[in-house]
N, C-alpha and C positions, 0 to 999 in steps of 0.2 A: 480436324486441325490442318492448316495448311502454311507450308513454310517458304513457297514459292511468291506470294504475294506479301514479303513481309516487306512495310513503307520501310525502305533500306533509307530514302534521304534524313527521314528525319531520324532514324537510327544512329547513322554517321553523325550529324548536326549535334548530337547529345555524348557522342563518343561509346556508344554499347557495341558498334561494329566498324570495323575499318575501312577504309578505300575496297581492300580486298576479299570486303564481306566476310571477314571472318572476324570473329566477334572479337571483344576488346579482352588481352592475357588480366586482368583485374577479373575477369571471369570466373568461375570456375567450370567442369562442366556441370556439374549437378545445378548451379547457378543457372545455367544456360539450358539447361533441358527441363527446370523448374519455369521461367521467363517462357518459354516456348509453349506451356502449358496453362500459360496462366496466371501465375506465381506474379509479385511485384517485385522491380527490382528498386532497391533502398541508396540514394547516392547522399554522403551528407558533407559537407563543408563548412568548417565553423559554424556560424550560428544559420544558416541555410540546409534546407534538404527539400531533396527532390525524388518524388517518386514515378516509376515507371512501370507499365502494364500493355500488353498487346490484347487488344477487344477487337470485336467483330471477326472472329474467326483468322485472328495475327494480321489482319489486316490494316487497324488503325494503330497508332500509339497513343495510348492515355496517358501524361503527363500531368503532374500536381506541383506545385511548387507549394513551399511551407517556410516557416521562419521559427526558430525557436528563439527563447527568451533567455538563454545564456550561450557561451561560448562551449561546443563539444566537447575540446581541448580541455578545459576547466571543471565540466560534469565529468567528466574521468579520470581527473588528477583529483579533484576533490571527492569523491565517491569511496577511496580507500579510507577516510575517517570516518564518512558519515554519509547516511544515503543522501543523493541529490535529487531534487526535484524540477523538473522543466516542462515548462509550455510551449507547445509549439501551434502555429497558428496558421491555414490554411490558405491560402493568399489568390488562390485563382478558381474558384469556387462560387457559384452563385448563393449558397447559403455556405460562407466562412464556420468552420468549423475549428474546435480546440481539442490538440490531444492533449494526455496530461500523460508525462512520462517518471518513470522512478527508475535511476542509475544506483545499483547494488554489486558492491565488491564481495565478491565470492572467495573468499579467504582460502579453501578447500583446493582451486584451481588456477588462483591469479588472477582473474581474469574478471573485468566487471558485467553486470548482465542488465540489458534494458528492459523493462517492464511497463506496459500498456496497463494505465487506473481500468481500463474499461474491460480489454479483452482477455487481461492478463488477474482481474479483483481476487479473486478470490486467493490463488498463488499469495500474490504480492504483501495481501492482509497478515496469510500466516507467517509470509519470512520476516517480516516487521513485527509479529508480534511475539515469534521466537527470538527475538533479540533480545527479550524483557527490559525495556528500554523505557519508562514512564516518557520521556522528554520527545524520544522518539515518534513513542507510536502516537502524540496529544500532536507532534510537529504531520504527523501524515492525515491524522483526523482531519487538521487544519485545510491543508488540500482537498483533502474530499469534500468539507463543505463549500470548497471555494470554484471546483468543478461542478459540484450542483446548485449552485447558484447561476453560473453561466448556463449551464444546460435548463434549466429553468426561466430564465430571460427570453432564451431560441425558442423554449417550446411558443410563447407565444407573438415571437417577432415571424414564425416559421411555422405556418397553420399545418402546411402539401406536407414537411416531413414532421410533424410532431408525435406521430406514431414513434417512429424511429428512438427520437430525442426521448422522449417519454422512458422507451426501455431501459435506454442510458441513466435517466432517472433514475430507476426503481432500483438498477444494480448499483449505484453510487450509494443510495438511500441504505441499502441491504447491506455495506461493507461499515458503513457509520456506524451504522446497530451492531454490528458484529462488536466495531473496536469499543464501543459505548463498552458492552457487553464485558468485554475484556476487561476495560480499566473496572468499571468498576466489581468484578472478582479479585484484583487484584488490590484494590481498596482494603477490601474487605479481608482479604488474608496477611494483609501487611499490620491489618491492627493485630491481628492476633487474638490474646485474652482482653484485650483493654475493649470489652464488650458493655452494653447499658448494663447490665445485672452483673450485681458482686453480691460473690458469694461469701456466706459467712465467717469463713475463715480469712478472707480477708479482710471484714472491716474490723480497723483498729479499736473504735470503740466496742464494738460488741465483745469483742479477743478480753480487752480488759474487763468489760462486766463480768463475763465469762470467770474469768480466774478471781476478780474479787470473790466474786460468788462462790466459788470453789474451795477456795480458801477459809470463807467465813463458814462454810458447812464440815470443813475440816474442824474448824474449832471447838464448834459447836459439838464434833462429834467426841473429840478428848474430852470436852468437858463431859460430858455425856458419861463415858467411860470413866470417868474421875469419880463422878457421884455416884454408877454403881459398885467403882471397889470400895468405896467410904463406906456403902450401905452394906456390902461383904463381911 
């Protein structure tokens, strides 16, 4: 790793290091010794974001520019009733790509937490489905089939990575089944007893034969008793 060839103009140009080469105080350092390494650094403004990376051994800067599909401002104000969902859309990419994000208020800490549909599935499924939320977890299915449908379109507008996309696939595929899964246990323990098979003590007609019946061999038996004290 070298920090001597790092492209300083287009560093300045982006605002991640100042005139005086010393990085910008929005920093932190672990930020800074993470970037140095590798790590991306995440810049977002309203419905914009931009991400940044040093490749070729800190020598070049990778920049991506993205767009997402609501206002940040809004996914974080809105995310303390109910989780938010947003697209964001790759903009400087020779194959445009879509992330799918899930903004979750963390009641525990204050604080809301973003979630990656893809790199984040599995996490994400369970905190959604500890919520026991019907309306919820059927609103987040909804995206999942709506992100593999897109990723299914790419797989074959996008022959070079459809390896890739593919994966994307099968893990999006694997979190539907999951919630399938779910709702319908949940289905199923909501009814309860109100199962196909009733049993005999519930149905009302049988209940009544039952005691007719019971009754008439009651009768049946005093009279019974009656004719042997006669015959005494």
């Amino acid at each position: 790793m070298q920090n001597h060839n790092l492209p300083t103009d287009e560093l300045k140009n982006f605002g991640i290091i100042n005139d005086d080469f010393t990085f910008s105080k929005k920093l932190s350092e672990d930020d800074i010794q993470k970037f140095l390494q590798g790590y991306t650094i995440v810049a977002d403004n309203d419905k914009n974001r931009a991400t940044f990376q040093l490749t070729e051994n800190n020598t070049k800067l990778k920049v991506i520019f993205l767009e997402r599909d609501k206002s940040l401002t809004k996914l974080l104000e809105n995310s303390k009733e109910k989780v938010q969902y947003t697209d964001i859309k790759e903009l400087s990419n020779e194959f445009p790509s879509l992330e799918k994000k899930a903004f979750v208020f963390d009641s525990e800490t204050g604080k809301v937490v973003e979630f990656d549909f893809i790199k984040n599935a599995t996490e994400l499924t369970a905190i959604i489905a500890d919520k026991k939320d019907a309306q919820e977890l059927n609103r987040y299915k909804n995206e999942l089939l709506k992100l593999k449908g897109f990723l299914q379109d790419k797989v074959d507008q996008y022959p070079e990575i459809a390896k890739e996309i593919t994966n994307d696939v099968n893990i999006v595929s694997r979190e539907i089944d999951a919630v399938s899964h779910i709702t319908e246990t949940e289905k199923q323990l909501s009814k309860g007893g109100d199962s196909d098979i009733q049993l005999n003590v519930n149905d009302r007609d049988m209940y009544e034969d039952a005691n007719r019946n019971r009754k008439e061999q009651e009768e049946q038996s005093e009279e019974q008793e009656k004719r042997r004290g006669f015959r005494r």
